[in-house]
C-alpha positions, 0 to 999 in steps of 0.5 A: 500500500502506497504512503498518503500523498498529503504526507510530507517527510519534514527532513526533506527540503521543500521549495516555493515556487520562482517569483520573479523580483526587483534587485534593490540591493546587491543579491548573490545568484546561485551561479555565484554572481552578485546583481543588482538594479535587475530583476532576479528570480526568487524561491524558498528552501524550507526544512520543517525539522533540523538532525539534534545537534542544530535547534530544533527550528525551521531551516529557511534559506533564500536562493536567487537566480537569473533566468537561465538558471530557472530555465536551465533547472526546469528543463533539468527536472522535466528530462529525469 
């Protein structure tokens, strides 16, 4: 019998969807290239439990990215 869908494992990442975004001030891309005054693509890494040794807390990350870099995992995800 098959796990229940709506069963979320809290070790593994979950990510929000691209959302694209003003650079106001300096942000660094995934590729490691830092912009700014353009707009940029933005999502969320969040991991609802922590291994014991961090604080039990919520991980929240932010990554930013150009377009080529959404497009480039989108096409990555489609392809497995």
């Amino acid at each position: 019998m098959p796990l229940d869908q709506g069963a979320h494992d809290p070790t593994k990442p979950r990510y929000t969807r691209w959302r694209k975004v003003f650079a106001w001030k300096p942000r660094k891309l995934t590729n490691g290239k830092t912009v700014w005054l353009k707009f940029i693509y933005k999502r969320d890494i969040i991991i609802d439990w922590m291994p014991p040794a961090f604080p039990a807390k919520r991980y929240f990350n932010t990554q930013y990215a150009d377009i080529n870099a959404v497009i480039r995992e989108k096409l990555g995800q489609k392809n497995r």
